[in-house]
DODRENKE-137958 format. One record per residue (C-alpha): x, y, z; residue number from 1. Coordinates in steps of 0.25 Angstrom, whole numbers, plus 5000, padded with zeros to 4 digits. Each point is the difference from the previous one (the first is absolute). Last residue first. Layout:
! residues N
((X Y Z) NUM);
...
***
This chain:
! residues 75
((5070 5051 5180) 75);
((4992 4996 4989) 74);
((5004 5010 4986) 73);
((4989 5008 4995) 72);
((4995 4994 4987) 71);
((5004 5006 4988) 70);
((4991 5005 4990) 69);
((5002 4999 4985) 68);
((4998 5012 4992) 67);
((4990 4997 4987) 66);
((4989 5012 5003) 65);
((4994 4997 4985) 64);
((4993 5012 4994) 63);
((5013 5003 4993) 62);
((5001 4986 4997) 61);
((4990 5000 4989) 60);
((4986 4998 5001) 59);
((4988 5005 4992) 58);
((5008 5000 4987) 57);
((4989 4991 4995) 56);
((5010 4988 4999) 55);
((5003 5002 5016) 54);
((4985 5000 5001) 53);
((4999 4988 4993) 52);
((5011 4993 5009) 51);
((4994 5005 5012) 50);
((4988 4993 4996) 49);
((5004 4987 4995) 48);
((5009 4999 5013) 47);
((4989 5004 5008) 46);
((4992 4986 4992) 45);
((4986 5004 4993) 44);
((4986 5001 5003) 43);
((5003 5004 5014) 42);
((4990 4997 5011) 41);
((5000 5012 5010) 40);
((4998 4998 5014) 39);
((5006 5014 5003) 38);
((5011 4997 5009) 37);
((5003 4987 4990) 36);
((4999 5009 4989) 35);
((5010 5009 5004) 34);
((5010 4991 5005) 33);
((4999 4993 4986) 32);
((5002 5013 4993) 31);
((5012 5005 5008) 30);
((5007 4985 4999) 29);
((5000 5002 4985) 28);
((5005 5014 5001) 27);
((5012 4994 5008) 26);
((5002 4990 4991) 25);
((4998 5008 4987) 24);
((5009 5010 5006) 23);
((5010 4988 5004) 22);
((4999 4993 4984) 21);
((5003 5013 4993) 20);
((5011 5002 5010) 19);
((5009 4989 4995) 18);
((4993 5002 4985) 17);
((5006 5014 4998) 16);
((4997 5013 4998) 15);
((4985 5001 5003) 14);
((4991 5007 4991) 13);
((5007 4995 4987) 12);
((5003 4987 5004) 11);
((4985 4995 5003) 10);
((4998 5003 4984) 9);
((5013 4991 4997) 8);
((4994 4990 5010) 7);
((4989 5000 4989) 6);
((4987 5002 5007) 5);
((4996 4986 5000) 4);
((5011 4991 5005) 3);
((5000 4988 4990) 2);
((4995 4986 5005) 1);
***
């Protein structure tokens, strides 16, 4: 099975296919959480859907807040 959009499409709002794949992630898991709070059924899979949104030039990872946090260290 091909990816639909074209990964070159995907390319083109986000620089490259390492961080593609951690804002569609991290976009994916916003959706699900929200429909979980909300009791909504999806019709599609969050992955799907943040990967149309990427393709849409809805996302890119300007909107993404991709800074990891560090746990504080146990004493």
């Amino acid at each position: 099975m091909m990816l639909y959009p074209a990964m070159s499409k995907l390319i083109s709002y986000i620089p490259n296919r390492y961080m593609l794949v951690n804002v569609v992630a991290r976009r994916a898991r916003q959706i699900a959480e929200d429909a979980e709070e909300n009791c909504v059924k999806l019709e599609e899979k969050p992955v799907t859907l943040s990967i149309h949104e990427v393709a849409d030039g809805k996302l890119d990872a300007s909107h993404m807040d991709l800074t990891i946090e560090e746990e504080p260290e146990k004493v």
